[in-house]
RODO-2510 file (C-alpha; in nm, 4 decimals, decimal comma):
residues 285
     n   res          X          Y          Z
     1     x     6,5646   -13,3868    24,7333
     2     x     6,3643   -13,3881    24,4133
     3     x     6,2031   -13,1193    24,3202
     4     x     6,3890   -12,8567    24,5007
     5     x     6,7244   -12,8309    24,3765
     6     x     6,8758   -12,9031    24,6758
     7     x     7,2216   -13,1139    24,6147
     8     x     7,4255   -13,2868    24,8116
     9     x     7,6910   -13,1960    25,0985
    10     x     7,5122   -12,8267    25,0040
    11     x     7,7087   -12,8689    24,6327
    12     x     7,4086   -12,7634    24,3904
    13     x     7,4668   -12,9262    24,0442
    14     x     7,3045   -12,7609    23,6746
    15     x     7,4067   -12,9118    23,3745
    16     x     7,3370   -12,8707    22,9667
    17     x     7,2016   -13,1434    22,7840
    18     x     7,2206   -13,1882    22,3628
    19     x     7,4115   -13,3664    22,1226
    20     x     7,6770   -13,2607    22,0233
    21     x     7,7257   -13,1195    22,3449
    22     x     8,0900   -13,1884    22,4038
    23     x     8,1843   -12,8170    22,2788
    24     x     7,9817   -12,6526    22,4521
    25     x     8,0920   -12,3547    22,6034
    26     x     7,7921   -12,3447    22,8570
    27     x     8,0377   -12,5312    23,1083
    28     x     8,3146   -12,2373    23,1412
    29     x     8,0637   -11,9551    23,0951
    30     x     7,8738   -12,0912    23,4282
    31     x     8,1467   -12,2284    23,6281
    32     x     8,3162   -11,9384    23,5915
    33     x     8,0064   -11,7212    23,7369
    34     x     8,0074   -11,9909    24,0372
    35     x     8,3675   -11,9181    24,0900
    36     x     8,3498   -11,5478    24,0644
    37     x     8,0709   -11,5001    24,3098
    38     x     8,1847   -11,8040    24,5458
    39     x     7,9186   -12,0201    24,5116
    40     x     7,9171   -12,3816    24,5512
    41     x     7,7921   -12,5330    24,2368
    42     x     7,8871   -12,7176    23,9469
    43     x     7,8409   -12,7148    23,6363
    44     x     7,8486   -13,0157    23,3851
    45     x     7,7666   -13,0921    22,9879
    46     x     7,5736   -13,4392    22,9541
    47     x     7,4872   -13,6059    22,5992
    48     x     7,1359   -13,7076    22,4962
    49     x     7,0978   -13,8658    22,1909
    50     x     6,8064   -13,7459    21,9879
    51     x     6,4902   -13,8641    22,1180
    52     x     6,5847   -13,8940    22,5072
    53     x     6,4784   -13,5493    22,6045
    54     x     6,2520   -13,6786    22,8871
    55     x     6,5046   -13,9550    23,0297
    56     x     6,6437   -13,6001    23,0580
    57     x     6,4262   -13,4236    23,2479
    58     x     6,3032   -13,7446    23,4359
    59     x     6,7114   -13,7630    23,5605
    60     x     6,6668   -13,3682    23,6967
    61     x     6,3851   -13,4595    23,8770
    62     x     6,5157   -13,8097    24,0103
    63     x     6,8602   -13,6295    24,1105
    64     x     6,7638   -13,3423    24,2434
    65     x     6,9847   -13,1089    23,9745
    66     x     6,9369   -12,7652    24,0687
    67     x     6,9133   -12,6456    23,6692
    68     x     6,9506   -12,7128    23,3132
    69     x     7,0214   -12,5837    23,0335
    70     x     6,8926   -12,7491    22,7524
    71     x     7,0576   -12,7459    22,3253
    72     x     6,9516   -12,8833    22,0024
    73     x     6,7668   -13,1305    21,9044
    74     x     6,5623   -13,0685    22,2659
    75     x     6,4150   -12,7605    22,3041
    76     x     6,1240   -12,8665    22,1595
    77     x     6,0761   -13,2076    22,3040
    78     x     6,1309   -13,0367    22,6624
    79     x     5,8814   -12,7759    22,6163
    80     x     5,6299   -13,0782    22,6853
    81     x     5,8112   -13,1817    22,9572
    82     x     5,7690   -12,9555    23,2061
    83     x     5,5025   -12,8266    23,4753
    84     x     5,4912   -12,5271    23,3288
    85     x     5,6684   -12,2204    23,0817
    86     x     5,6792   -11,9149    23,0562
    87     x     5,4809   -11,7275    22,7478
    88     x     5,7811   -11,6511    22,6094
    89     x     5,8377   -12,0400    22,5533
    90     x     5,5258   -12,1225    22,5351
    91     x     5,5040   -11,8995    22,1900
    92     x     5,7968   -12,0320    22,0575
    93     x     5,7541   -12,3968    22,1722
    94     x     6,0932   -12,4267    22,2615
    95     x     6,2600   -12,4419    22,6163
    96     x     6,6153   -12,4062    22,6512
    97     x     6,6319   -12,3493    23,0497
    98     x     6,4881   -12,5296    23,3130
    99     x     6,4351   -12,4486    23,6706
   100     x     6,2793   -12,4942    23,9999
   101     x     6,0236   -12,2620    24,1754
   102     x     5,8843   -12,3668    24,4797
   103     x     5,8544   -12,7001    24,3312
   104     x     5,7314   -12,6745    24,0150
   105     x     5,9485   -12,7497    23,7315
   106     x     5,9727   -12,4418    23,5168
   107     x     6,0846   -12,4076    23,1744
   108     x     6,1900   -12,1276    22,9650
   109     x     6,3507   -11,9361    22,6310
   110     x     6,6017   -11,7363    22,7487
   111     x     6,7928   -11,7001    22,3564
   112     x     6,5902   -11,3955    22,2494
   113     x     6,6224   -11,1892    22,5899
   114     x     7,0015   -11,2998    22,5153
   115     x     6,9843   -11,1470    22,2131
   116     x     6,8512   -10,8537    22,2472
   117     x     7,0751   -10,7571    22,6302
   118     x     7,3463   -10,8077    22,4095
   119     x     7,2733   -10,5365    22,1513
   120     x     7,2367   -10,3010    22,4680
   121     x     7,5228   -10,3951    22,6415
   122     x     7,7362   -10,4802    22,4280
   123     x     7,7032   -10,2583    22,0949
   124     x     7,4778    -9,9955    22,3028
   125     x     7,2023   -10,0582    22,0351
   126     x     6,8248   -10,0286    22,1409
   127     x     6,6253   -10,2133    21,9013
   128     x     6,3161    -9,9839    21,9285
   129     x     6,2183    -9,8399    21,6566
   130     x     6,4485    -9,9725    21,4566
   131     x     6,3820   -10,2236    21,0858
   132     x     6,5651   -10,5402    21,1663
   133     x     6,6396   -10,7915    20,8979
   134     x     6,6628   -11,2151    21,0116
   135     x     6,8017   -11,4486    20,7900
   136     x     6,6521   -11,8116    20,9098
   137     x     6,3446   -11,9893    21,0251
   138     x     6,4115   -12,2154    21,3099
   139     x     6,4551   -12,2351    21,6860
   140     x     6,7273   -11,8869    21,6885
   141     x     6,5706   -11,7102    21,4111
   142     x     6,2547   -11,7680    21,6201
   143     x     6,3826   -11,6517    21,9228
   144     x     6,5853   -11,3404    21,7894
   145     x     6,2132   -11,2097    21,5931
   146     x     5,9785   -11,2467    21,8864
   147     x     6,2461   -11,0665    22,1189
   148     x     6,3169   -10,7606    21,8744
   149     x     5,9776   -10,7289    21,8220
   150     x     5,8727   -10,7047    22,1700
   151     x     6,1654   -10,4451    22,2495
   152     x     5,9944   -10,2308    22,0117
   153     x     6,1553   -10,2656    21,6732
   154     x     5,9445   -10,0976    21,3802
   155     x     5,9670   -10,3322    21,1497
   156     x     6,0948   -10,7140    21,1468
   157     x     6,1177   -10,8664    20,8113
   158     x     6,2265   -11,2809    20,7667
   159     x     6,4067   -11,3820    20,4857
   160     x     6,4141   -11,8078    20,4311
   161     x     6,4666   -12,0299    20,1755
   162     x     6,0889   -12,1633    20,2567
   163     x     5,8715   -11,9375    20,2471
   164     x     5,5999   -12,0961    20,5084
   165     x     5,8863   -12,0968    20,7426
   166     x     5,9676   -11,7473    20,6888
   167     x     5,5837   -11,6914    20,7281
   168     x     5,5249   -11,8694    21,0605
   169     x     5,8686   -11,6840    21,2153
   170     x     5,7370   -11,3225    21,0959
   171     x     5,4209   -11,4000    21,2696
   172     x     5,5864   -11,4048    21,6062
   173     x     5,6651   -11,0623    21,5284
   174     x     5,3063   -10,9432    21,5540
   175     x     5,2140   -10,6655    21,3357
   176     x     5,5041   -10,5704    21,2806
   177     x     5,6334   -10,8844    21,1351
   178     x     5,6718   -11,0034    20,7206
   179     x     5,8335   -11,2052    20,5259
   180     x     6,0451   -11,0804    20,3014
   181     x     6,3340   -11,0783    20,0263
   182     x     6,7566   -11,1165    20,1104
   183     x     6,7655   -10,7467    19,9055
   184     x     6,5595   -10,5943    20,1860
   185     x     6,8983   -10,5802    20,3573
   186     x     6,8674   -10,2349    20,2028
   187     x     6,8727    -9,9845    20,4308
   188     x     6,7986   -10,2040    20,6853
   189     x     6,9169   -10,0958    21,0412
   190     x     6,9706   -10,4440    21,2186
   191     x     7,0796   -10,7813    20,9796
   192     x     7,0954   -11,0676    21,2092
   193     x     7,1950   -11,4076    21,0201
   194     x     7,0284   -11,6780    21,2455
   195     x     7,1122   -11,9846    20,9738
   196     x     7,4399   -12,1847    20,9928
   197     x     7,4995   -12,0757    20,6300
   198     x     7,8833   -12,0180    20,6394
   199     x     7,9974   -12,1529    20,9663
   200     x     8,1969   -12,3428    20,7534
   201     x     8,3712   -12,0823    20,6111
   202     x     8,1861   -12,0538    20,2721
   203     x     7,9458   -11,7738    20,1088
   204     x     7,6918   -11,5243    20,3927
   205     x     7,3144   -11,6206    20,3090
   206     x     7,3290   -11,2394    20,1772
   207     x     7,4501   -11,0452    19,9410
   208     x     7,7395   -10,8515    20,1679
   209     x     7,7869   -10,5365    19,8633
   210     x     7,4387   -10,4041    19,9703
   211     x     7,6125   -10,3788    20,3715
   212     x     7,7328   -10,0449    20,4789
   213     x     7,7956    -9,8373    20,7121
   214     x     7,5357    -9,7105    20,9844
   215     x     7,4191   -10,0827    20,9743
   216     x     7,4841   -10,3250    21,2554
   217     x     7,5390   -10,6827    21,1180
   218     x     7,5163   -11,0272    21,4149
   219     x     7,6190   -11,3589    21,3056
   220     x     7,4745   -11,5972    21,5765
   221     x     7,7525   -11,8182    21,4274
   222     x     8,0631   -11,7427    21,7232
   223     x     8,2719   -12,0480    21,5868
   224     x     8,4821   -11,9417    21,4169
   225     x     8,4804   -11,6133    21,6031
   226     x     8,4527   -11,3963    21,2227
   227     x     8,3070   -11,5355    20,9635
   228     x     8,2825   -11,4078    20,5726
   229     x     7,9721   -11,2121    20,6691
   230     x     8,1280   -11,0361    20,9756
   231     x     8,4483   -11,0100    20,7651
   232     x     8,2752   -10,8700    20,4524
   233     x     8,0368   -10,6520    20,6418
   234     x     8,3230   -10,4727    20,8661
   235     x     8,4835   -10,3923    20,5076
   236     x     8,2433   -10,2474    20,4085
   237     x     8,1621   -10,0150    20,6484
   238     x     7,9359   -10,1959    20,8721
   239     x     7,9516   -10,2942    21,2640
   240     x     7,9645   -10,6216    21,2760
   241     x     8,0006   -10,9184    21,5525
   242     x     7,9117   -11,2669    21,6255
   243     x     7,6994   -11,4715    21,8229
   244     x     7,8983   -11,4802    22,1623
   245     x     7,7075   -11,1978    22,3217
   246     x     7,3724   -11,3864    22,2729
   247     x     7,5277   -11,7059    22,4094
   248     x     7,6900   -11,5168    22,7377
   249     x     7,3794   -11,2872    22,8245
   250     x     7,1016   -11,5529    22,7260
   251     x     7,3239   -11,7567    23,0286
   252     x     7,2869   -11,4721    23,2581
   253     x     6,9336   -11,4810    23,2416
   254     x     6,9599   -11,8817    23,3177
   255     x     7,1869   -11,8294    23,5772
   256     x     6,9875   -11,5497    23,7527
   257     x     6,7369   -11,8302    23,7454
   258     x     6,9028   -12,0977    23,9196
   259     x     7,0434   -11,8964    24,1471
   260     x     6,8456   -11,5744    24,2423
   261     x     7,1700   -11,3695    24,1980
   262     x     7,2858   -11,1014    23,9573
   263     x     7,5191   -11,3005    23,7116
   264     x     7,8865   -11,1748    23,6395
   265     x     7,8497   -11,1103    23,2964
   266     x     8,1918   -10,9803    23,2643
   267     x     8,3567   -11,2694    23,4346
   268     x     8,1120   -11,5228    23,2259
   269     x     8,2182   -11,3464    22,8764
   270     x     8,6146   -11,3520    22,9532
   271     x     8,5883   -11,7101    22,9983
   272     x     8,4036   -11,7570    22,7205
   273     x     8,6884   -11,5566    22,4995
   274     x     8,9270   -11,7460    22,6918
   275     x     8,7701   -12,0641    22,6134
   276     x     8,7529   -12,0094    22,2301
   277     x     9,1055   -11,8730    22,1952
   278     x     9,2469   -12,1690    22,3615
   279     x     9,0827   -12,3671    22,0926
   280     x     9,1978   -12,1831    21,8182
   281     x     9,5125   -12,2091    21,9482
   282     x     9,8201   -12,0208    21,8528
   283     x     9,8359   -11,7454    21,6064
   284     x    10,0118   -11,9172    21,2443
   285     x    10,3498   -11,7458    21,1909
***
């Protein structure tokens, strides 16, 4: 029935809406946590063009879809959409999950909480305390600030090309927020780059000589699984990784949504490894 979730023949469907959505990985990383813990829903990616957000959300409603999962260029648009969010996306303005509580359609941010479970879990790194470095100004850079800086970081400095943007990002940080300059990398304990500078194989938004060890370094990029930054940074001397932690644990907190269960994060992140070797496919010779 609308409203609740409830699907047919007891089959509860979620789905992720965007475009391009056809690579997203959203589809294994949740039907795999279905399959894992034996549930009986589906998961499906759907493409909106840019613009259709609410034929979007008027479809969950009018279908009954138990969930969604929502990618650019809609966050925004959805956050209006909506009976209500949660402060976290009501701050940043952006929704990328969508669920149902007693009937009210809910809507939250879940890429910062992402972010920041996957320093803990996966590179045993509490960002308390610590001076964290973001390269970007939109929806992820967003995201990654106001989460760091409500797990306690000491000091969360935003380096963009416009310096308004870089402004309005540091102010999600609270007092602990500034903009700042791509040298501050200096020293710095956490360098996140939340741009899509170099997903295409070409130069890190950063000088990489000023990396070194004792520094952790996250490229939010995940496709292609290193890029020059991760590369450069792990010679070095620096920890380094991608994005695909954020993605996988950011879904966990979606999925513990839809479902009231604990997610198999494990399970979720070895499809999602899976998933991106198939692509790559086989090793050259």
């Amino acid at each position: 029935m609308p409203g609740t979730g409830d699907g047919e023949n007891g089959v509860k469907v979620a789905a992720v809406v965007g475009r391009p959505v056809e690579h997203s990985l959203s589809p294994v990383i949740h039907n795999a946590a279905f399959e894992t813990l034996g549930l009986d829903w589906r998961f499906f990616a759907v493409s909106v063009p840019a613009g259709r957000a609410g034929d979007a959300v008027a479809a969950l409603r009018a279908l009954g879809l138990a969930g969604l999962s929502v990618t650019m260029p809609h966050k925004g648009a959805v956050s209006a959409l909506v009976d209500e969010r949660t402060p976290v996306a009501d701050a940043l303005g952006a929704v990328n999950c969508l669920w149902w509580r007693a009937g009210t359609l809910v809507g939250d941010n879940t890429d910062g909480a992402g972010f920041v479970d996957a320093l803990r879990a996966e590179e045993g790194v509490e960002p308390a305390g610590r001076r964290v470095v973001v390269f970007g100004g939109g929806g992820a850079a967003r995201a990654v600030v106001s989460a760091v800086a409500g797990a306690g970081a000491g000091e969360v400095v935003v380096v963009n090309r416009t310096a308004t943007r870089a402004e309005a990002a540091a102010r999600l940080a609270g007092p602990v927020g500034r903009a700042g300059r791509p040298e501050e990398v200096d020293g710095a304990d956490i360098v996140v780059n939340a741009t899509s500078v170099g997903m295409d194989g070409g130069p890190p938004p950063l000088d990489t000589d000023r990396l070194g060890p004792g520094q952790l370094v996250v490229d939010l990029v995940y496709e292609p699984a290193a890029t020059r930054l991760v590369v450069e940074a792990r010679q070095r001397g620096a920890v380094a990784v991608n994005g695909l932690g954020m993605l996988v644990h950011q879904a966990a907190h979606a999925f513990r949504r839809w479902t009231g269960e604990d997610p198999p994060v494990g399970a979720m992140a070895a499809a999602a490894r899976a998933e991106l070797t198939r692509r790559a496919g086989p090793p050259s010779a």
